[in-house]
N, CA, C and O atoms as a GROMACS GRO file, in nm:
protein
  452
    1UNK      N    1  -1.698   0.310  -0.747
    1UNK     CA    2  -1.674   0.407  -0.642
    1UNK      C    3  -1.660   0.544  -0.708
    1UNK      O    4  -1.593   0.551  -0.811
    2UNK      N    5  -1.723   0.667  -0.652
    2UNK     CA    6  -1.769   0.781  -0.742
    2UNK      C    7  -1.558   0.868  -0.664
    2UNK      O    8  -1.490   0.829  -0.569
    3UNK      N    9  -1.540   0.959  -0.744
    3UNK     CA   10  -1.447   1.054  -0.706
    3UNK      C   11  -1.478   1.081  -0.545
    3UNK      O   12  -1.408   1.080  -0.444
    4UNK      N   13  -1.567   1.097  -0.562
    4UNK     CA   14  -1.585   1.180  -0.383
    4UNK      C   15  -1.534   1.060  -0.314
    4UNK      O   16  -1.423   1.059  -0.261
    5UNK      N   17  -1.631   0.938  -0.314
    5UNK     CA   18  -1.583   0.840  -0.209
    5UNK      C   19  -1.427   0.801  -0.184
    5UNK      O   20  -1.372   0.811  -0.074
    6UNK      N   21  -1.374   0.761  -0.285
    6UNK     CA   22  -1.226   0.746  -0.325
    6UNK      C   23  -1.140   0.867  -0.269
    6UNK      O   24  -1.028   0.843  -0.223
    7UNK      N   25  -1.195   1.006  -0.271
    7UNK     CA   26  -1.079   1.090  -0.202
    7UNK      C   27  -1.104   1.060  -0.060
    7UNK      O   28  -1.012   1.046   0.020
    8UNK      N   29  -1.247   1.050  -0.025
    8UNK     CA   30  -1.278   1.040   0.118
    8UNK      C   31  -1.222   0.919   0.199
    8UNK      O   32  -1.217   0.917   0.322
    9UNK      N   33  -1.179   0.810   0.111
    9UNK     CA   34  -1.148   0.667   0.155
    9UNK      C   35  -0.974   0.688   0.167
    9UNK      O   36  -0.915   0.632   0.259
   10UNK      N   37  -0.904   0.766   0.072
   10UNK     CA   38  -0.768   0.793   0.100
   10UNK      C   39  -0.736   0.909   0.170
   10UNK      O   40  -0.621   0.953   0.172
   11UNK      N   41  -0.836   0.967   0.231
   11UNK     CA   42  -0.790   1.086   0.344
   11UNK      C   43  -0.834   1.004   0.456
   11UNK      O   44  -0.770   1.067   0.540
   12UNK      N   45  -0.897   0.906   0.531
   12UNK     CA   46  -0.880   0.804   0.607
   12UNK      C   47  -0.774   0.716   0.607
   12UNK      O   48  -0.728   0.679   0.715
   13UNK      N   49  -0.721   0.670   0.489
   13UNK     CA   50  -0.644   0.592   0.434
   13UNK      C   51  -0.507   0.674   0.528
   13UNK      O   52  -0.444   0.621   0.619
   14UNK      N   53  -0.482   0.837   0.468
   14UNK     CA   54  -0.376   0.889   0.515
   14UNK      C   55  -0.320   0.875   0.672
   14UNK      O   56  -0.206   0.857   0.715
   15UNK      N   57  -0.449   0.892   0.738
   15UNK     CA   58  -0.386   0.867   0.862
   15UNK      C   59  -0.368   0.713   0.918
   15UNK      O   60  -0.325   0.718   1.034
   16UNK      N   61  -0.381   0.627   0.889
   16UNK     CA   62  -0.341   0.467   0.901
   16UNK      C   63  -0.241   0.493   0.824
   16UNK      O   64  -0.145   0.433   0.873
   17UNK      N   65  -0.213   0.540   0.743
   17UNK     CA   66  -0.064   0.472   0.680
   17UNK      C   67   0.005   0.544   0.779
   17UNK      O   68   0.104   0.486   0.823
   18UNK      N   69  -0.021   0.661   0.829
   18UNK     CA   70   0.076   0.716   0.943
   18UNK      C   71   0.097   0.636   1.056
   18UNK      O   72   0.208   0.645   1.109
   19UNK      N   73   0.034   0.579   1.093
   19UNK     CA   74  -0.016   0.495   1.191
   19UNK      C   75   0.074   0.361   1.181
   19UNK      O   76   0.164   0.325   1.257
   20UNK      N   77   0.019   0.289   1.051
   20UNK     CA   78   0.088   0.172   1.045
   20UNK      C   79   0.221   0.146   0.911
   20UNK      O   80   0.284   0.041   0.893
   21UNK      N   81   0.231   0.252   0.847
   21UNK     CA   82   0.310   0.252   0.758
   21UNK      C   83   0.448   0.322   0.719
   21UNK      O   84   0.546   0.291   0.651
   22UNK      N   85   0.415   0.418   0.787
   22UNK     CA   86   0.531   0.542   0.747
   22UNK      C   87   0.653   0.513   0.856
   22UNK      O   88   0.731   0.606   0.842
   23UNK      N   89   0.696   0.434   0.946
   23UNK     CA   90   0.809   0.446   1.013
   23UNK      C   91   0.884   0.360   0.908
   23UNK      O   92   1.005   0.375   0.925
   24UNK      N   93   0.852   0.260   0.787
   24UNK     CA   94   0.910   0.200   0.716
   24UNK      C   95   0.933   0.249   0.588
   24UNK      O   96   1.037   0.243   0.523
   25UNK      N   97   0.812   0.302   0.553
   25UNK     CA   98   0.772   0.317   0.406
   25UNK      C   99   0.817   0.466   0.376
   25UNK      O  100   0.859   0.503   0.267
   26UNK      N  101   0.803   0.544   0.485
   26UNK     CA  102   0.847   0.711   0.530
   26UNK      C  103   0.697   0.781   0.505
   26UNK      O  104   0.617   0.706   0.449
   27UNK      N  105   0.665   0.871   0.528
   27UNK     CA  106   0.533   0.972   0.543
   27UNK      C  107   0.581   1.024   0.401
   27UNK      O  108   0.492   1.078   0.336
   28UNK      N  109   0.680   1.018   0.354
   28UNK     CA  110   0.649   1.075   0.171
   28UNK      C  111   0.645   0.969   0.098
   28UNK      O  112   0.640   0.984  -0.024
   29UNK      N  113   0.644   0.839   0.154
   29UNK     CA  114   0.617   0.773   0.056
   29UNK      C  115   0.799   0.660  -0.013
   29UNK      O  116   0.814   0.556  -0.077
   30UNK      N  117   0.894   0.763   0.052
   30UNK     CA  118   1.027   0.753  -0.007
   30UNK      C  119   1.073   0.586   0.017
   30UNK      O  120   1.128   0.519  -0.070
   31UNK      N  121   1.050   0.555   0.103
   31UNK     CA  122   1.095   0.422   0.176
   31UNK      C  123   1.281   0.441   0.247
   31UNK      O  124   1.306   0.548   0.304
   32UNK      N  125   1.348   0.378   0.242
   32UNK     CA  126   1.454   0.384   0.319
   32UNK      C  127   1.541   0.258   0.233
   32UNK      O  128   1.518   0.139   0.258
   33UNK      N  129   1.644   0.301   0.129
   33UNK     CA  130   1.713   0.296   0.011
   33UNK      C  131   1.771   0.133   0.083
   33UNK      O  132   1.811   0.149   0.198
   34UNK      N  133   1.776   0.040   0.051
   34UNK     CA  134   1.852  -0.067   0.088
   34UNK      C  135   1.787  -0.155   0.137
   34UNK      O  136   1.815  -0.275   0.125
   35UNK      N  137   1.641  -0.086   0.231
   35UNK     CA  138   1.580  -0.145   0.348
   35UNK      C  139   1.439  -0.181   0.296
   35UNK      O  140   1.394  -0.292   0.264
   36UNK      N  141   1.377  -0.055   0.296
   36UNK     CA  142   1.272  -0.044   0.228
   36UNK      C  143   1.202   0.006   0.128
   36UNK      O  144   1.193   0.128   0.133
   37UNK      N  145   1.145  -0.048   0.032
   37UNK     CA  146   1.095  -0.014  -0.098
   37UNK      C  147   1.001   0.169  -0.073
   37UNK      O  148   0.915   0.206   0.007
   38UNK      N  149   1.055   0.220  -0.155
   38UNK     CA  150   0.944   0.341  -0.194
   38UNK      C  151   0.788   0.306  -0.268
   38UNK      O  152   0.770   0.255  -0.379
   39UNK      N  153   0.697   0.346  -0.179
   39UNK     CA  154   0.576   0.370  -0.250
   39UNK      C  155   0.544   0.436  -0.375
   39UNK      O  156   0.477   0.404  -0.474
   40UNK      N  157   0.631   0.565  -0.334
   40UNK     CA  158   0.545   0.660  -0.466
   40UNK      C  159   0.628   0.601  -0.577
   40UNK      O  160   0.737   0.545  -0.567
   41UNK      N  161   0.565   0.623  -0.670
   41UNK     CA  162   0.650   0.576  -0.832
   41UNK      C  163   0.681   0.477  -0.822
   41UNK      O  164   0.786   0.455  -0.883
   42UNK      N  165   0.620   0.348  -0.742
   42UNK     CA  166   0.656   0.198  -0.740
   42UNK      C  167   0.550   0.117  -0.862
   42UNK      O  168   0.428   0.106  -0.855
   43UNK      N  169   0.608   0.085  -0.932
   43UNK     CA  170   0.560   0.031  -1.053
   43UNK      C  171   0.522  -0.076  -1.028
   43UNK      O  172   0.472  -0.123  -1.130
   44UNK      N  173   0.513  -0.191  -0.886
   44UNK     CA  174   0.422  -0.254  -0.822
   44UNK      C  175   0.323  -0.267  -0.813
   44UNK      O  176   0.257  -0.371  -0.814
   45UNK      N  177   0.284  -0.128  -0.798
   45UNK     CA  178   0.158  -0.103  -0.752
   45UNK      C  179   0.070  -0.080  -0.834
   45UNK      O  180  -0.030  -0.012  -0.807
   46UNK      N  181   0.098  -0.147  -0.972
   46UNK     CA  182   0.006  -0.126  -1.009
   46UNK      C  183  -0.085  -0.259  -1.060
   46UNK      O  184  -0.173  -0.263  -1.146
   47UNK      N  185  -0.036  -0.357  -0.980
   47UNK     CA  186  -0.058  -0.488  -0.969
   47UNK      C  187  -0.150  -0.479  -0.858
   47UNK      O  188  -0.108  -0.523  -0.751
   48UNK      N  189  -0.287  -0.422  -0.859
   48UNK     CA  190  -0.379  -0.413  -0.744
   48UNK      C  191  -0.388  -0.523  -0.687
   48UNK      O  192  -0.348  -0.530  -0.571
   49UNK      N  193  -0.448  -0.651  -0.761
   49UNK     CA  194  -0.410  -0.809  -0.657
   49UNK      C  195  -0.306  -0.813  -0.608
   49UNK      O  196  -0.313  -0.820  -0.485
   50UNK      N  197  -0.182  -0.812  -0.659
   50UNK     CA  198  -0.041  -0.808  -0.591
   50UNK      C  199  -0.077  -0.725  -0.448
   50UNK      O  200  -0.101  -0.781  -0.341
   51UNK      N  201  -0.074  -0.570  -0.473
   51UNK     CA  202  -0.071  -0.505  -0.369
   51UNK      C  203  -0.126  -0.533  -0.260
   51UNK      O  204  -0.070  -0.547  -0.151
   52UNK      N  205  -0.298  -0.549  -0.300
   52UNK     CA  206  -0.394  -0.605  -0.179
   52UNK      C  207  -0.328  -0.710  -0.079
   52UNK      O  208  -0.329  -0.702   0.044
   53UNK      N  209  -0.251  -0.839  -0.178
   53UNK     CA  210  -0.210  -0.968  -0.122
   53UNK      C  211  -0.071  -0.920   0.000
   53UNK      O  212  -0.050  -0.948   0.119
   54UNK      N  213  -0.019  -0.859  -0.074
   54UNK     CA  214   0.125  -0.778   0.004
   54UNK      C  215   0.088  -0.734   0.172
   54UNK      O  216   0.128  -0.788   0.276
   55UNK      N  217  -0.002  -0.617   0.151
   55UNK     CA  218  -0.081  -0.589   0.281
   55UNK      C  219  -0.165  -0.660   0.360
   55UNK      O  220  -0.198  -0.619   0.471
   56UNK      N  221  -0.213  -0.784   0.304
   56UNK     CA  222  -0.256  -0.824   0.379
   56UNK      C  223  -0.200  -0.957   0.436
   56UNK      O  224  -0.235  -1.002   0.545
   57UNK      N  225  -0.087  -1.031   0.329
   57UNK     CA  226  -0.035  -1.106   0.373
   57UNK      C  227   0.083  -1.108   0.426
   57UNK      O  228   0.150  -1.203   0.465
   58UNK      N  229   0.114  -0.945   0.424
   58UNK     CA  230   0.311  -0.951   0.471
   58UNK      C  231   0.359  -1.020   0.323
   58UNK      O  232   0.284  -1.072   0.240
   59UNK      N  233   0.514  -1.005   0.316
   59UNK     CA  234   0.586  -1.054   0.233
   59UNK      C  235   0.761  -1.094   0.304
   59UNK      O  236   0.838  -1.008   0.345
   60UNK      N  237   0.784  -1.216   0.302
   60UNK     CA  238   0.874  -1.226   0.342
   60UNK      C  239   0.991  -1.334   0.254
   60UNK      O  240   0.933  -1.390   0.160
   61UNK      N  241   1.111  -1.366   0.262
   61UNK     CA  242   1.183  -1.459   0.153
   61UNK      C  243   1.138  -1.440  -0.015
   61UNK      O  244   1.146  -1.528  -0.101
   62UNK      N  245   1.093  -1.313  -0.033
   62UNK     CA  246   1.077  -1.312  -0.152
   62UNK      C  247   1.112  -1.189  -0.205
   62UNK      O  248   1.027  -1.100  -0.204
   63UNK      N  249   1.241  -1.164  -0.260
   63UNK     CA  250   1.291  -1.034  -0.279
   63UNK      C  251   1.225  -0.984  -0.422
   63UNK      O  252   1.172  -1.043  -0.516
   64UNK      N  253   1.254  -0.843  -0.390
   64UNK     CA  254   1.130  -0.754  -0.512
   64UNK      C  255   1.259  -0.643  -0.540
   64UNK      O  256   1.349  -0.597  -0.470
   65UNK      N  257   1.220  -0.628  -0.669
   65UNK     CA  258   1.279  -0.513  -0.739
   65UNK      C  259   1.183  -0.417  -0.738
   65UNK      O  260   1.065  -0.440  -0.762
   66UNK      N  261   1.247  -0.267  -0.702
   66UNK     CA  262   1.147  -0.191  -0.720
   66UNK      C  263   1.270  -0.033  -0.798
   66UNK      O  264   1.380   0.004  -0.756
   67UNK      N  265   1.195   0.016  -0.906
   67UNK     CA  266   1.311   0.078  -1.022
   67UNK      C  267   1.474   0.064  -0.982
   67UNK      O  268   1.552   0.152  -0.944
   68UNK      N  269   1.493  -0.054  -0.999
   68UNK     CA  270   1.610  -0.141  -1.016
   68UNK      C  271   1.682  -0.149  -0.939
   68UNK      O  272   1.803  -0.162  -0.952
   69UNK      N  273   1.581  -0.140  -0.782
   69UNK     CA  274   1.669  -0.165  -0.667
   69UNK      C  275   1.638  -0.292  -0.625
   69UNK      O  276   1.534  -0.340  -0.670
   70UNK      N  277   1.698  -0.353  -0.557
   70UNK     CA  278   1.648  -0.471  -0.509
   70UNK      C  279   1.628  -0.478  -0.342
   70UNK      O  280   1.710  -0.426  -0.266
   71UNK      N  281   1.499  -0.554  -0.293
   71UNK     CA  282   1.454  -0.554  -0.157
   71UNK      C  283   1.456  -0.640  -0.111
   71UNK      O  284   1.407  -0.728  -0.182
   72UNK      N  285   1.514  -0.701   0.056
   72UNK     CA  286   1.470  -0.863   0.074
   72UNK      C  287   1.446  -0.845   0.243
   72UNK      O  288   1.468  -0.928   0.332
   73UNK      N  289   1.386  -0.693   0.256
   73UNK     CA  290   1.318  -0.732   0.388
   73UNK      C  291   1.186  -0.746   0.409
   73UNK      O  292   1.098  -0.720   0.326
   74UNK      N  293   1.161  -0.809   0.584
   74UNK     CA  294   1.019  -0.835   0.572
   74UNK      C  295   0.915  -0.759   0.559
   74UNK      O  296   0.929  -0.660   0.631
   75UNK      N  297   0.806  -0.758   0.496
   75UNK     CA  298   0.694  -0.672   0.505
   75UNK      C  299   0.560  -0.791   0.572
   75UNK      O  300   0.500  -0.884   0.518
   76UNK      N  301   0.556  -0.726   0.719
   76UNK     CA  302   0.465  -0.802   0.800
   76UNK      C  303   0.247  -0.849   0.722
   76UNK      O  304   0.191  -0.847   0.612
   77UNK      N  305   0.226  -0.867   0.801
   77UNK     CA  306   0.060  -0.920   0.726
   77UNK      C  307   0.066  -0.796   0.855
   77UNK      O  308   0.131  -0.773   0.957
   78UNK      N  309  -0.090  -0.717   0.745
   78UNK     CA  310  -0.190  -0.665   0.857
   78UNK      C  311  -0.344  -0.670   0.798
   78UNK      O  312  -0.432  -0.588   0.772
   79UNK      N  313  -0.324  -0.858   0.791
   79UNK     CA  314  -0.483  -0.881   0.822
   79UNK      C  315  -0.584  -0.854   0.938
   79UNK      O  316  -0.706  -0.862   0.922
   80UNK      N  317  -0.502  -0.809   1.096
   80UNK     CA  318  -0.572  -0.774   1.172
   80UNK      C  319  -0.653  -0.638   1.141
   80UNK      O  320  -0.750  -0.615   1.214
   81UNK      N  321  -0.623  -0.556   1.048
   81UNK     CA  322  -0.657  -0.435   1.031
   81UNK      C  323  -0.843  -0.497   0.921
   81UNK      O  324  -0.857  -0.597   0.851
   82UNK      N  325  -0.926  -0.410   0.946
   82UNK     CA  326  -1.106  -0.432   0.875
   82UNK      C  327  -1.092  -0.405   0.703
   82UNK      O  328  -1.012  -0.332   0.643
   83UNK      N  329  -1.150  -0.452   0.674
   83UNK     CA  330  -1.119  -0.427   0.501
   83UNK      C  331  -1.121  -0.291   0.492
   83UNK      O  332  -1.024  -0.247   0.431
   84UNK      N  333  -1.195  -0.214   0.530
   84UNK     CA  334  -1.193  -0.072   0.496
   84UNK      C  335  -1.040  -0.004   0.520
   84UNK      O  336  -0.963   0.069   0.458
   85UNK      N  337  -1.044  -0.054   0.610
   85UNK     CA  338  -0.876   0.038   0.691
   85UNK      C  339  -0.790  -0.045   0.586
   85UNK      O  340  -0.750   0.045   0.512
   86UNK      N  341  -0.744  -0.150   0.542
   86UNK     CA  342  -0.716  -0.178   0.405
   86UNK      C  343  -0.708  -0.090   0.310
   86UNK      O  344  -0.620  -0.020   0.259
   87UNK      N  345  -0.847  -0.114   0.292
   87UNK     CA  346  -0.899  -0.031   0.169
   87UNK      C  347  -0.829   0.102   0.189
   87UNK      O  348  -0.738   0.138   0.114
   88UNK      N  349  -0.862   0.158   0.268
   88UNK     CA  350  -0.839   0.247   0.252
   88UNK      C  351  -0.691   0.314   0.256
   88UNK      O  352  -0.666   0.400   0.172
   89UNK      N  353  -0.611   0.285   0.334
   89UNK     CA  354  -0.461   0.286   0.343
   89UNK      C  355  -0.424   0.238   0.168
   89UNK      O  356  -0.355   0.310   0.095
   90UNK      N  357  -0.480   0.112   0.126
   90UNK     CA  358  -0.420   0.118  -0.056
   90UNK      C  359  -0.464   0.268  -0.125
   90UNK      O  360  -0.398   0.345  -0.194
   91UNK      N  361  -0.579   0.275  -0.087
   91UNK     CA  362  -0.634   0.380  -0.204
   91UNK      C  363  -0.543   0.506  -0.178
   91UNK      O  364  -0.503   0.578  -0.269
   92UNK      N  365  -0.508   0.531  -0.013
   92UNK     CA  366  -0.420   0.657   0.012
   92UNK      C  367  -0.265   0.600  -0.088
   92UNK      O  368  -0.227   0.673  -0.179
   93UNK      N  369  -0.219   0.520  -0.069
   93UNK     CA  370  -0.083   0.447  -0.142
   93UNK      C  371  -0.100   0.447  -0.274
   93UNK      O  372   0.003   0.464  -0.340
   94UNK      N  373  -0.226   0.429  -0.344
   94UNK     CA  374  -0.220   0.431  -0.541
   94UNK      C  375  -0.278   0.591  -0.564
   94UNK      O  376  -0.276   0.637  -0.678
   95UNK      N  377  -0.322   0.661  -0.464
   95UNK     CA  378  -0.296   0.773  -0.504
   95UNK      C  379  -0.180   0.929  -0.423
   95UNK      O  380  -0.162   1.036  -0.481
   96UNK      N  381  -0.133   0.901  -0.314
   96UNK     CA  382  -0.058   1.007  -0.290
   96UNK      C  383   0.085   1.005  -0.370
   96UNK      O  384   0.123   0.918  -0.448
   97UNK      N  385   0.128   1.080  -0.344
   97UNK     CA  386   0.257   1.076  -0.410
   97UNK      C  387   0.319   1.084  -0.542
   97UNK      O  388   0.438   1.059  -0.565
   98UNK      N  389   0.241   1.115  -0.617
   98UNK     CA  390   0.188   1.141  -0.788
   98UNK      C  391   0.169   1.040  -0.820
   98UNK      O  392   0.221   1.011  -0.927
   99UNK      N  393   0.085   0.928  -0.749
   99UNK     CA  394   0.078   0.791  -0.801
   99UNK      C  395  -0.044   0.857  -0.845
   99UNK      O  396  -0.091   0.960  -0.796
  100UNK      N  397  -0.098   0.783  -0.955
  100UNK     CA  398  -0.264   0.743  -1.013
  100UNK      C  399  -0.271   0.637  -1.023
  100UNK      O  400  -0.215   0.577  -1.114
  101UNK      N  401  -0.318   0.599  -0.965
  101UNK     CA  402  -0.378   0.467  -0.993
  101UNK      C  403  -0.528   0.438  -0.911
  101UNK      O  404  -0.556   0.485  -0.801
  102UNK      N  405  -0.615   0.350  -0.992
  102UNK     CA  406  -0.730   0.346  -0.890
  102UNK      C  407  -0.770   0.286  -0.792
  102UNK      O  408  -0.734   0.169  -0.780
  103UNK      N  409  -0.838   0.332  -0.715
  103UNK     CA  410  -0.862   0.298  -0.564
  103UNK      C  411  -0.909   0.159  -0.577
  103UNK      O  412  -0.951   0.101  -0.677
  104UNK      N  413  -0.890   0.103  -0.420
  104UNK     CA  414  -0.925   0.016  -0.315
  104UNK      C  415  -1.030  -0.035  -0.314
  104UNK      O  416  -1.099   0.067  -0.308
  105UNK      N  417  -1.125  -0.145  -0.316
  105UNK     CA  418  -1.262  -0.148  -0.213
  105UNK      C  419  -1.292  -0.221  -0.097
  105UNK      O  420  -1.275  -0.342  -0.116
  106UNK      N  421  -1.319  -0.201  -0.020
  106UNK     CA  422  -1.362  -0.298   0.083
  106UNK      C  423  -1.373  -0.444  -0.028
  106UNK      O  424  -1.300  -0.542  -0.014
  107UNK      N  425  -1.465  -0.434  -0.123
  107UNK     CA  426  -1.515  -0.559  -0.161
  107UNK      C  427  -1.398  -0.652  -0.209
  107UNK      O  428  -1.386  -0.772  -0.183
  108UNK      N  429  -1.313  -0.574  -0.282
  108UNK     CA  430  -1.173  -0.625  -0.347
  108UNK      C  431  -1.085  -0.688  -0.234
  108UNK      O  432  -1.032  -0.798  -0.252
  109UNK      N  433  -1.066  -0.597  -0.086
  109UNK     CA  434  -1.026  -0.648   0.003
  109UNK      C  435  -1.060  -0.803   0.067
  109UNK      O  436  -0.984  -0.900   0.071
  110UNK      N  437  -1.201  -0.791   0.117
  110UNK     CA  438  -1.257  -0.866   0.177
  110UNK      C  439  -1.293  -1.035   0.038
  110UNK      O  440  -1.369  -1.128   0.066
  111UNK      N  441  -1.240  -1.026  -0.051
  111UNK     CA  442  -1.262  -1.101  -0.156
  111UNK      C  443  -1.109  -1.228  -0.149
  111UNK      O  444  -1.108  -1.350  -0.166
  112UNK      N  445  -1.004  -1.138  -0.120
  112UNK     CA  446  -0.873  -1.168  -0.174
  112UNK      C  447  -0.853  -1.177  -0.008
  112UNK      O  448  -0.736  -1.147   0.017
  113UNK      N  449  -0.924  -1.207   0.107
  113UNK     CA  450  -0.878  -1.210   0.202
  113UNK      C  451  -0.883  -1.394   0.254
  113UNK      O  452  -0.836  -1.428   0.363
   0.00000   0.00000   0.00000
């Protein structure tokens, strides 16, 4: 996936996470201290299979540390959502927030689905 596509896939990405992400996760990314894990600077994420599996399968009874907090609520499946809208919501998540990390693909999605 060239630079262009990848910014173009997480500025789509941005508005689905608004959509389906940010009343939990927060629109900066912060999450909600006790409740819910922070995105940005989540050292998770950089477990791209992990991540993909997370979003698409929900996570539930399985508590996660995230920089040495600990989490044990649910994070729902949104396999109803098309690989792209996937895709693309990760690629906005491994890169906003001073994350780097590299993008999403449909193919990676639709593989691990």
């Amino acid at each position: 996936m060239s630079p262009q596509e990848a910014a173009a896939l997480a500025k789509e990405g941005e508005d689905l996470y608004a959509q389906h992400c940010a009343a939990c996760h927060q629109a900066n990314g912060q999450g909600v201290p006790g409740a819910f894990p922070p995105l940005a600077g989540n050292p998770n994420l950089k477990d791209k299979t992990y991540h993909i599996q997370v979003v698409l399968k929900g996570l539930q009874n399985k508590p996660i540390t995230v920089n040495g907090q600990t989490y044990q609520g649910v994070m729902p499946a949104f396999s109803q959502l098309s690989d792209r809208e996937i895709a693309a919501i990760l690629t906005y998540e491994r890169t906003a927030w001073g994350n780097n990390l590299e993008p999403v693909s449909e193919a990676e999605v639709k593989a691990a689905r």
